[in-house]
C-alpha positions in Angstrom: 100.1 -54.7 -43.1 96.5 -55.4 -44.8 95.6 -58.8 -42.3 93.0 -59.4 -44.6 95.4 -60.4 -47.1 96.5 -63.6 -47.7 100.2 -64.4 -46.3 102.7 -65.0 -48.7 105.9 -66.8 -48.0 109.3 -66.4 -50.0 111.2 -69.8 -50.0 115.1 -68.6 -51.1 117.3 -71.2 -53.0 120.8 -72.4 -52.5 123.4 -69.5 -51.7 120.6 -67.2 -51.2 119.3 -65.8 -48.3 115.5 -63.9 -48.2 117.2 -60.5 -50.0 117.0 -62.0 -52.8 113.2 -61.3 -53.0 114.3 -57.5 -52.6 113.6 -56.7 -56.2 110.6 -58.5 -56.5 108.8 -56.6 -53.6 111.0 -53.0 -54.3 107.9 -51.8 -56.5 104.9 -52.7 -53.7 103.1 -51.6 -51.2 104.5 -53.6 -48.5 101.6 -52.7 -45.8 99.1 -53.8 -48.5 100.5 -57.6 -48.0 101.5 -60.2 -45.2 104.7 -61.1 -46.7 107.4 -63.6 -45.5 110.6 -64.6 -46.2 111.9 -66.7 -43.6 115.9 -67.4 -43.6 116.4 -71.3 -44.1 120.7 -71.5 -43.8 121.5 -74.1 -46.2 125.0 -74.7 -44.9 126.6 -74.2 -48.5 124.2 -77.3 -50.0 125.3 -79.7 -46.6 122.0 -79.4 -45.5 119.4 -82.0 -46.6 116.3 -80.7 -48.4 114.0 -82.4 -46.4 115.6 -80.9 -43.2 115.3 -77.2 -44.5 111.5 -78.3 -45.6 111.0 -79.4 -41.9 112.9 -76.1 -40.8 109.9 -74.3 -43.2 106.9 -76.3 -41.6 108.0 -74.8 -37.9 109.2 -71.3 -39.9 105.2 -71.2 -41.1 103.6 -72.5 -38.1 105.8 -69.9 -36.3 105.2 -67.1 -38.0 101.2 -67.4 -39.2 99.9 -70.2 -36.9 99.2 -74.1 -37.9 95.8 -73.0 -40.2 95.4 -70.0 -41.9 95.3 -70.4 -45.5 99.0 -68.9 -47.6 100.7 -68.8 -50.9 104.0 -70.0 -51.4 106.9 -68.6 -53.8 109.9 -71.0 -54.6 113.1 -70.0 -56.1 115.5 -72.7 -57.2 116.0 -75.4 -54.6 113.9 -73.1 -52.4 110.9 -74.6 -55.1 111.8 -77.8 -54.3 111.8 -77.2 -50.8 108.1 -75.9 -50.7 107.0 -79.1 -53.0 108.2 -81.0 -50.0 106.4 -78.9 -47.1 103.2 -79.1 -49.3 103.6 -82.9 -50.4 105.3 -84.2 -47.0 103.6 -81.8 -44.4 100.9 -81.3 -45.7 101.1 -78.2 -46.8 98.9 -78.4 -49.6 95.8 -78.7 -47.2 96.5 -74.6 -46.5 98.0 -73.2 -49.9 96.0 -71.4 -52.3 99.0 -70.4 -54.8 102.2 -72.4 -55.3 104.7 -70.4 -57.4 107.9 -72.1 -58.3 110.8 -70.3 -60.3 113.4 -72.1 -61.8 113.1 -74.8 -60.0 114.2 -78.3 -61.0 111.3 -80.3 -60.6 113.2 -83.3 -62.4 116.5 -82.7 -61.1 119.4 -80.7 -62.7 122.3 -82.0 -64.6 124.3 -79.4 -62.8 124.1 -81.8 -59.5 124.9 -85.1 -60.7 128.5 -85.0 -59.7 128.4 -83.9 -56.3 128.4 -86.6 -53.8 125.6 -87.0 -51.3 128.4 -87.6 -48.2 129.5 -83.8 -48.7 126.9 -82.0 -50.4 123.8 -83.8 -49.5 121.0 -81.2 -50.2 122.8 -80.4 -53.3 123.1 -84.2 -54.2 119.3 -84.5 -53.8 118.6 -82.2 -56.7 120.5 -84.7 -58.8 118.4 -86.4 -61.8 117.0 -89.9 -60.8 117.6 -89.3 -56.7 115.2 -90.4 -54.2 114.2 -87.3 -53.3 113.2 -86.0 -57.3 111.5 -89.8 -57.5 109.3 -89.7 -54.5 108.2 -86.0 -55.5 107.3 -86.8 -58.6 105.8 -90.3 -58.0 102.5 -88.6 -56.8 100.9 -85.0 -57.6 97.6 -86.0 -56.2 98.0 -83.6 -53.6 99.3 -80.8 -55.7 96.5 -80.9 -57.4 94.5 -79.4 -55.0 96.7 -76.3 -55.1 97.1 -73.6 -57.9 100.4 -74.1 -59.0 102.3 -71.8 -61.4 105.9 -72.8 -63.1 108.7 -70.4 -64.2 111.4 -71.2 -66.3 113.7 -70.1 -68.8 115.1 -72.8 -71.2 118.3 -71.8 -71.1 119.0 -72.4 -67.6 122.5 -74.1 -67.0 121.5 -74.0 -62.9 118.1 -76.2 -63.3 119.5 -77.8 -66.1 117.9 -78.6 -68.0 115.7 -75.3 -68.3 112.9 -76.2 -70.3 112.4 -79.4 -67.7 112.0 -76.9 -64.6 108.6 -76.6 -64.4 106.1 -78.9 -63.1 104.0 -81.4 -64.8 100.6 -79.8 -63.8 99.5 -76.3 -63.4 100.2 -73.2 -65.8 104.2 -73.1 -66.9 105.7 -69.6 -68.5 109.0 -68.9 -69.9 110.4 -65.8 -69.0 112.0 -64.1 -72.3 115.6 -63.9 -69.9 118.8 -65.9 -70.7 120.1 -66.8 -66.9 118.9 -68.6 -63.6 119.8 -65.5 -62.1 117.9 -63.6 -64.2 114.9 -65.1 -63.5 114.8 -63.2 -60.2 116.5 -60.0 -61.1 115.7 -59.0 -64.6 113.1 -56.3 -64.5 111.2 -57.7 -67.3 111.0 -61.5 -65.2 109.7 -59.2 -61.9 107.2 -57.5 -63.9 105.5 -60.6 -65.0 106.2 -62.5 -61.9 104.7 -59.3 -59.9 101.8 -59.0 -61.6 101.0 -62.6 -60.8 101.9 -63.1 -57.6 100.4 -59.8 -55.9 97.9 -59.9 -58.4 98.5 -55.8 -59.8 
């Protein structure tokens, strides 16, 4: 592991778990990098968002210490979950690189049934909820990291696609046609790749 690297942290989404980054990291040099990817159980979507991004903060602190400088990659809800760490923990004061991937930064349509008292963290991603609102009501702080968006707009998961990316920063769509793909399709990783580990 090259210490003189830059930690990275991988922030899975809802009914993931931290393999899902196996793909990404399959074609690197994993001694070359500090990489993370801490397991944040979701309880099926029961588990607020703002509990798993307090269950990140101590994750973080755990794992590299309360100051030395990261990068942080989000997929799905696990994007949302790094926007609050940096926004509501101030997170942002020690990221370099924020990298969200299909991630519904305005809510998803795909949520807006469920009902908060049995789904809550799922029921947060919903269009219009308090928790997409107070996000979204100030990027001052994001603005002081480098964030990159990744989307494809056919997303039915982060629905809809072409909305799941973030207002500021650079925003890409990936030439897939799934949410899943976005993650496993060789031609998303190889783009996503080269960014992030900077090859």
């Amino acid at each position: 592991m090259d210490t003189n690297k830059r930690p990275i942290f991988f922030v899975h989404g809802l009914w993931n778990n931290p393999k899902l980054f196996d793909k990404l990291i399959k074609n690197i040099k994993e001694d070359d990098f500090q990489l993370y990817r801490p397991h944040l159980p979701h309880k099926y979507g029961k588990k607020s968002l703002r509990c798993l991004a307090r269950d990140l903060d101590s994750k973080i602190k755990e794992l590299v210490g309360p100051e030395i400088e990261i990068d942080i990659v989000g997929f799905s809800m696990g994007g949302l979950i790094s926007r609050l760490w940096l926004q509501n923990h101030n997170g942002f004061l020690r990221t370099k690189r924020f990298f969200s991937i299909g991630t519904p930064h305005m809510g998803t349509y795909t949520a807006q049934v469920i009902p908060s008292s049995l789904l809550s963290g799922i029921a947060e991603m919903k269009r219009g909820s308090s928790l997409i609102s107070q996000l979204n009501n100030d990027l001052t702080c994001l603005k002081k990291v480098e964030c990159f968006s990744y989307f494809t707009k056919w997303d039915l998961m982060s629905f809809p696609g072409w909305q799941a990316k973030l207002s500021i920063g650079d925003s890409y769509h990936l030439p897939v046609l799934t949410h899943k793909e976005l993650i496993t399709n060789s031609l998303s990783l190889e783009i996503l790749a080269k960014k992030i580990f900077d090859t």
